[in-house]
ROFITOR-633471 format. One record per residue: x negated, y, z of N, C-alpha, C, O in turn; chain; residue in three letters. Coordinates in pm, whole numbers, plus 50000, padded with zeros to 5 digits. Layout:
// ROFITOR-633471
+-------+--------+-------+--------+---------+-------+-------+--------+-------+-------+--------+-------+-------+------+
! neast ! nnorth !   nup ! caeast ! canorth !  caup ! ceast ! cnorth !   cup ! oeast ! onorth !   oup ! chain ! resn !
+-------+--------+-------+--------+---------+-------+-------+--------+-------+-------+--------+-------+-------+------+
!     X !      Y !     Z !      X !       Y !     Z !     X !      Y !     Z !     X !      Y !     Z !     A !  ALA !
...
+-------+--------+-------+--------+---------+-------+-------+--------+-------+-------+--------+-------+-------+------+
This chain:
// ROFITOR-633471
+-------+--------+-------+--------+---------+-------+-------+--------+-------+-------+--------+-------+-------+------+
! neast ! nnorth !   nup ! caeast ! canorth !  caup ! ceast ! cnorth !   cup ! oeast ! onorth !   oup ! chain ! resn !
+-------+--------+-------+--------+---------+-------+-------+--------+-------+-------+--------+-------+-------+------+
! 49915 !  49882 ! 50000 !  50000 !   50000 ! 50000 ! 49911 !  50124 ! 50000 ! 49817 !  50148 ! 50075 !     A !  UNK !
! 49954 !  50187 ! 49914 !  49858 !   50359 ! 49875 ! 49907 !  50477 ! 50047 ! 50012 !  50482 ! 50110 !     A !  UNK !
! 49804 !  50535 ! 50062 !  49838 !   50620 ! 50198 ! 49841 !  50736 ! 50097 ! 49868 !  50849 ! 50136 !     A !  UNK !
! 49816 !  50711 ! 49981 !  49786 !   50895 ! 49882 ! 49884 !  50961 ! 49903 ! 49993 !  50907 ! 49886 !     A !  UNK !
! 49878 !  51083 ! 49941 !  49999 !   51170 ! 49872 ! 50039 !  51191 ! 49751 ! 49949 !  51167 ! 49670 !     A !  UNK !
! 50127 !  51222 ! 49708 !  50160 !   51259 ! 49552 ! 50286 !  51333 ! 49584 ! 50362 !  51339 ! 49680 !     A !  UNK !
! 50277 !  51402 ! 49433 !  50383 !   51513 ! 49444 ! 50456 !  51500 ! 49314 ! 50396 !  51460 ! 49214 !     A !  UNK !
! 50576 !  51531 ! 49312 !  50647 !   51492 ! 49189 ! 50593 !  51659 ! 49106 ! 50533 !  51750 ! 49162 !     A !  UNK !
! 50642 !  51654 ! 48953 !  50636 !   51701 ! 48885 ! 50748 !  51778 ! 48861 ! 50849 !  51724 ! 48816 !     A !  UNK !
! 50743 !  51945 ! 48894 !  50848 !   51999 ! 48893 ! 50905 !  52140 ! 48793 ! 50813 !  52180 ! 48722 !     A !  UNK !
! 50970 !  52180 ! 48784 !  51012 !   52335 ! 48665 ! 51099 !  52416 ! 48779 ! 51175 !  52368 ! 48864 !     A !  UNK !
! 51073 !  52521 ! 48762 !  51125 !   52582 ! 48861 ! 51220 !  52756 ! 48744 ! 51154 !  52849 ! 48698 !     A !  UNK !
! 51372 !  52742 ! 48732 !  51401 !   52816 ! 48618 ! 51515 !  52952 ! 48703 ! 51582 !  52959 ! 48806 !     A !  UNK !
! 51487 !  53030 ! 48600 !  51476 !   53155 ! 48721 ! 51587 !  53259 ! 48614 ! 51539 !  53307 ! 48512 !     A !  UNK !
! 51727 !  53284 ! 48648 !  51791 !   53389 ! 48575 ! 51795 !  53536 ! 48653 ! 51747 !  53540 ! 48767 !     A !  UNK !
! 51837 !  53629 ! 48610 !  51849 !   53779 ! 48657 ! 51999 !  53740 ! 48647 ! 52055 !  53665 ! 48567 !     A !  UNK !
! 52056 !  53826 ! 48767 !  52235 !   53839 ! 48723 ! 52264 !  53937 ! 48763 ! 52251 !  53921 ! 48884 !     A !  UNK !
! 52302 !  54057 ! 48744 !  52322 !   54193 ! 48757 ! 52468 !  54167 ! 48871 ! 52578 !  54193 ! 48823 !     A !  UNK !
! 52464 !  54134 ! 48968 !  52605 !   54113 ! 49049 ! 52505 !  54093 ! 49214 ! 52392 !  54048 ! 49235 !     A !  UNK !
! 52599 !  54145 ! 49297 !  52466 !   54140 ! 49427 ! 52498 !  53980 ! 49494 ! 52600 !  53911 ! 49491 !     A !  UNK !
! 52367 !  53959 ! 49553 !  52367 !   53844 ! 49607 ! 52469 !  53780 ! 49675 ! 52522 !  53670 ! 49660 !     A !  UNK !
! 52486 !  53863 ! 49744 !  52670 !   53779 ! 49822 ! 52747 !  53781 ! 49751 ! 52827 !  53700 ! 49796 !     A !  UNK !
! 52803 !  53834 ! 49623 !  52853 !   53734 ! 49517 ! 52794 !  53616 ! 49439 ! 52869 !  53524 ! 49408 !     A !  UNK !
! 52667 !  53612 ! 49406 !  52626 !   53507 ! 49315 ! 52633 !  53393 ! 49456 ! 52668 !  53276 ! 49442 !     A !  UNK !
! 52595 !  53449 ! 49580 !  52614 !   53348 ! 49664 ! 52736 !  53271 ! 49674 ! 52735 !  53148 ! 49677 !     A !  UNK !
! 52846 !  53345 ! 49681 !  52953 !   53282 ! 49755 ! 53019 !  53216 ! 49607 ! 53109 !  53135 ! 49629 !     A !  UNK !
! 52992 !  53237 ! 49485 !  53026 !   53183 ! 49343 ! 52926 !  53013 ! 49346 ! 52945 !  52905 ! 49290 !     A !  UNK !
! 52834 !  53059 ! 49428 !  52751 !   52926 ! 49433 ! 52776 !  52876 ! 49522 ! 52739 !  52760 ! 49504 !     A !  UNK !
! 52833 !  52888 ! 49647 !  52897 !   52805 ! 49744 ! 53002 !  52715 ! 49719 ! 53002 !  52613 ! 49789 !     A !  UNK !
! 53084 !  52728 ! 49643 !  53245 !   52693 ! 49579 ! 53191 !  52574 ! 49513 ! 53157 !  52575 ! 49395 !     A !  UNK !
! 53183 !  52460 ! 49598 !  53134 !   52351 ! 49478 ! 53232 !  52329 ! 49350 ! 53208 !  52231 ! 49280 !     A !  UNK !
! 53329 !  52406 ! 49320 !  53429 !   52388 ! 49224 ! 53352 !  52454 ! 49128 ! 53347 !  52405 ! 49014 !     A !  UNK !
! 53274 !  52585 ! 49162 !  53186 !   52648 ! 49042 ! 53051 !  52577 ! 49012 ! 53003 !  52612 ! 48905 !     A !  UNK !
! 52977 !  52484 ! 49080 !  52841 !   52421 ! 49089 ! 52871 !  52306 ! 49179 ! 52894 !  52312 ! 49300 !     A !  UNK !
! 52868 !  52209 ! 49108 !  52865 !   52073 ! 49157 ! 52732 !  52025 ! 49147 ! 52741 !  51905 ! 49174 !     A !  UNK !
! 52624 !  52050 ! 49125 !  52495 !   51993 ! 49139 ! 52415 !  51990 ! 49265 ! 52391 !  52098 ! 49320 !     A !  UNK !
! 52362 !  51859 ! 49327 !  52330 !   51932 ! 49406 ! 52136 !  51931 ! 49430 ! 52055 !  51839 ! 49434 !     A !  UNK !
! 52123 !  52072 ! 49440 !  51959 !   52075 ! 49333 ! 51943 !  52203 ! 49420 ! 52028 !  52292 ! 49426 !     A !  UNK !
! 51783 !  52201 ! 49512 !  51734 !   52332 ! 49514 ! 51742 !  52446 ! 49463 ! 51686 !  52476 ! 49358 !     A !  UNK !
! 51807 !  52517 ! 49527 !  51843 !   52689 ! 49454 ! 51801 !  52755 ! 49545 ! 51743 !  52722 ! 49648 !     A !  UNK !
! 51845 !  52896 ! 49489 !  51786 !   53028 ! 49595 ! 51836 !  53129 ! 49532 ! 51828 !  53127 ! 49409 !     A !  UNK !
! 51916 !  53271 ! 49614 !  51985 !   53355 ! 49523 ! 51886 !  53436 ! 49641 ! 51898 !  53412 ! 49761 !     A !  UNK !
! 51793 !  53530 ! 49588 !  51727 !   53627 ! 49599 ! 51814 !  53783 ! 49558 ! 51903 !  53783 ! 49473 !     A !  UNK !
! 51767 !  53930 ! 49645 !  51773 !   54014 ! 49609 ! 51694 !  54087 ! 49509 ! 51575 !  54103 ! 49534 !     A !  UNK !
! 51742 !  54132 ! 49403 !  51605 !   54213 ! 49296 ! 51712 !  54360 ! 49322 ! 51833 !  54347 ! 49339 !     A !  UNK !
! 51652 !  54478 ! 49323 !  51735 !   54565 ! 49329 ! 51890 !  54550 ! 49363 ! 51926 !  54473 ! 49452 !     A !  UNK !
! 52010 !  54651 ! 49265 !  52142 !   54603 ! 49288 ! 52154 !  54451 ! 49268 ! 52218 !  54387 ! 49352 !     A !  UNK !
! 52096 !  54386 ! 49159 !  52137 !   54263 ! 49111 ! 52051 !  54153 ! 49206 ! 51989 !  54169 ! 49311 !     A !  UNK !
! 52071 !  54054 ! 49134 !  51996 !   53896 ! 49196 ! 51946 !  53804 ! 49089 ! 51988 !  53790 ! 48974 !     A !  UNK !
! 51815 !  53724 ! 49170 !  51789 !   53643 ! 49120 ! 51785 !  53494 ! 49148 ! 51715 !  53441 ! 49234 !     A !  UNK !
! 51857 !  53441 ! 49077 !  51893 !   53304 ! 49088 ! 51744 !  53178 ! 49068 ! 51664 !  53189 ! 48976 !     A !  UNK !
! 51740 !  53110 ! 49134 !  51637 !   53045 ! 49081 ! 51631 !  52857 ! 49139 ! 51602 !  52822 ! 49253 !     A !  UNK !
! 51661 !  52779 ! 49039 !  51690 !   52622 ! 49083 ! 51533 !  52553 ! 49020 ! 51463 !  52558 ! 48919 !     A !  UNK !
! 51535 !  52489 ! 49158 !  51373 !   52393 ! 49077 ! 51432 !  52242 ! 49089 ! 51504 !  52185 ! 49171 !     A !  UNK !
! 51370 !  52208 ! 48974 !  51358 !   52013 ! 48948 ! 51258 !  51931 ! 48928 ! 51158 !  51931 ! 48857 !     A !  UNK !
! 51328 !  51826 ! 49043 !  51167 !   51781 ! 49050 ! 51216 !  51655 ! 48949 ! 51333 !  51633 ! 48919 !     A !  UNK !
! 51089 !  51571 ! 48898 !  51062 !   51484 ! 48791 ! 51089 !  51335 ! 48872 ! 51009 !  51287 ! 48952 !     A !  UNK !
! 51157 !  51302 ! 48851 !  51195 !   51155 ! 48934 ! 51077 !  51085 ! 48881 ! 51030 !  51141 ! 48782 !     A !  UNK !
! 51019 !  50984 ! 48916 !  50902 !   50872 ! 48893 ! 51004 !  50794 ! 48715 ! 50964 !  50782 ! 48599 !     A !  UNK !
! 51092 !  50773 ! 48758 !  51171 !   50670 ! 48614 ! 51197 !  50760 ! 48499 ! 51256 !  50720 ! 48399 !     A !  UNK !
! 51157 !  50879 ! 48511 !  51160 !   50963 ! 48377 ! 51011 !  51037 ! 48294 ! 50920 !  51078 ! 48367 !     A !  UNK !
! 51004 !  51043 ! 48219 !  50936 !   51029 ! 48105 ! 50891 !  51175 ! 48123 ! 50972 !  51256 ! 48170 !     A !  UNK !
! 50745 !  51223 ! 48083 !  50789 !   51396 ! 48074 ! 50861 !  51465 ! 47963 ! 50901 !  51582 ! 47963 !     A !  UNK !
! 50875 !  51355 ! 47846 !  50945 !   51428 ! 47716 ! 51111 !  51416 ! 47809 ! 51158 !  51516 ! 47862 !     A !  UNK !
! 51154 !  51334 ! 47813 !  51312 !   51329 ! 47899 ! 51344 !  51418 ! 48001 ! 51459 !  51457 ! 48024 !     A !  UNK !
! 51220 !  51459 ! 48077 !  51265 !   51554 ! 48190 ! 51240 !  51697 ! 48105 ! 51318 !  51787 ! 48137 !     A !  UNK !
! 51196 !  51712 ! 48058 !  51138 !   51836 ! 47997 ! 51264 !  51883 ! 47896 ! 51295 !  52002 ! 47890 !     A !  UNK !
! 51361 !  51743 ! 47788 !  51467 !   51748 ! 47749 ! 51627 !  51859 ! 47826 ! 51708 !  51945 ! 47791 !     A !  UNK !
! 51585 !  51765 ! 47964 !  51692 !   51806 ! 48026 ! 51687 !  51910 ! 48126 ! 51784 !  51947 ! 48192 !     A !  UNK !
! 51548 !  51964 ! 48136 !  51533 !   52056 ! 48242 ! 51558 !  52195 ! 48107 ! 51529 !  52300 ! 48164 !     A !  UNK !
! 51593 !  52220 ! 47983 !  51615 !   52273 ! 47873 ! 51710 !  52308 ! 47913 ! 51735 !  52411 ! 47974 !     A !  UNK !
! 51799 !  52192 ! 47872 !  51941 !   52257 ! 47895 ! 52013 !  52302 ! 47992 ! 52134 !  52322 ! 47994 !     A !  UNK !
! 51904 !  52325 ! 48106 !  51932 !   52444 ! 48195 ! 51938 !  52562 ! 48144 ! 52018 !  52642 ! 48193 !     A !  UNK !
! 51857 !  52601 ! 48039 !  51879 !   52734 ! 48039 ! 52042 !  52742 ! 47955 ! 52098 !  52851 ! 47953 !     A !  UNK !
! 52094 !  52651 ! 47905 !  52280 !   52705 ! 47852 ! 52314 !  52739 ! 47955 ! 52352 !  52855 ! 47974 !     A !  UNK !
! 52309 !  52628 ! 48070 !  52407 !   52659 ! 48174 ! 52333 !  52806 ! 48236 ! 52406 !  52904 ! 48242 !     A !  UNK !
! 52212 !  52817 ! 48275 !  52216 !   52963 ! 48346 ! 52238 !  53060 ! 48274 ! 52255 !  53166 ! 48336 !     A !  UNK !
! 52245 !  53065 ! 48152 !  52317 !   53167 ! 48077 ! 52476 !  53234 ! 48078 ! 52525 !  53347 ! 48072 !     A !  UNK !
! 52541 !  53054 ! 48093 !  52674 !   53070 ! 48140 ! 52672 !  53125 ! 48264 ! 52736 !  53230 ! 48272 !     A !  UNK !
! 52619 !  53087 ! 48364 !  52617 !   53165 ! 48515 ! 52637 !  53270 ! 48518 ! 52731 !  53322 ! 48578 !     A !  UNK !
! 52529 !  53341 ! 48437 !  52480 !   53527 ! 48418 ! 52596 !  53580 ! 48352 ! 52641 !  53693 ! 48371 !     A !  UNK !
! 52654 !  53469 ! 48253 !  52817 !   53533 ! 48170 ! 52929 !  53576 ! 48254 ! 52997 !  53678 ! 48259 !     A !  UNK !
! 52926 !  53472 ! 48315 !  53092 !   53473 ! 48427 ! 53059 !  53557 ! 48508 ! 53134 !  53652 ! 48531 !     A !  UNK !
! 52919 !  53541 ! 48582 !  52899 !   53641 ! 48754 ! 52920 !  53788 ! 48688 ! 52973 !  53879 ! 48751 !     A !  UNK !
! 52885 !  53799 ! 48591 !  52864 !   53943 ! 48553 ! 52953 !  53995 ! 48498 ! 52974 !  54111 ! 48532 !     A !  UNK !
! 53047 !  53931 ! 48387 !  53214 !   53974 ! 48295 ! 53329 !  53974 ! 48451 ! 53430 !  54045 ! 48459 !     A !  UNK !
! 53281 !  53877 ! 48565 !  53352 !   53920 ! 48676 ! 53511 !  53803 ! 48630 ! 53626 !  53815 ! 48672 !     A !  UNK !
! 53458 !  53706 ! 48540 !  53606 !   53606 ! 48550 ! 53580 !  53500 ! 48635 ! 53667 !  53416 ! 48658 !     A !  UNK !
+-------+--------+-------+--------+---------+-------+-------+--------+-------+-------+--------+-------+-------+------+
């Protein structure tokens, strides 16, 4: 048995949302709006916030597969920045 440490392989993806933190917060609390459940952090940047979710690389995935799907994070945080900010 290995005593090594090791550390998974991670992306850490980061949107701006012009809406203040205790909204992007409490929009991210509502597991009805975000059902994932994945390291986040809603930071203050001036009026607005910054959102930021990291993923780590499970051992059974590939780096082309994680790298695939850690992508199509950026649709969804785009959608995030759409809704928090049009205010629907």
């Amino acid at each position: 048995m290995s005593t090594t440490a090791t550390t998974a392989r991670s992306v850490t993806k980061t949107v701006r949302i012009d809406r203040p933190v205790a909204d992007v917060f409490a929009f991210l609390a509502d597991a009805a709006n975000w059902t994932r459940q994945v390291p986040a952090r809603v930071v203050p940047n001036g009026t607005g916030s910054e959102f930021m979710i990291t993923f780590f690389q499970p051992p059974a995935f590939t780096d082309t597969f994680f790298d695939e799907q850690t992508a199509l994070v950026d649709t969804e945080l785009a959608t995030l920045k759409q809704v928090l900010e049009s205010g629907a």
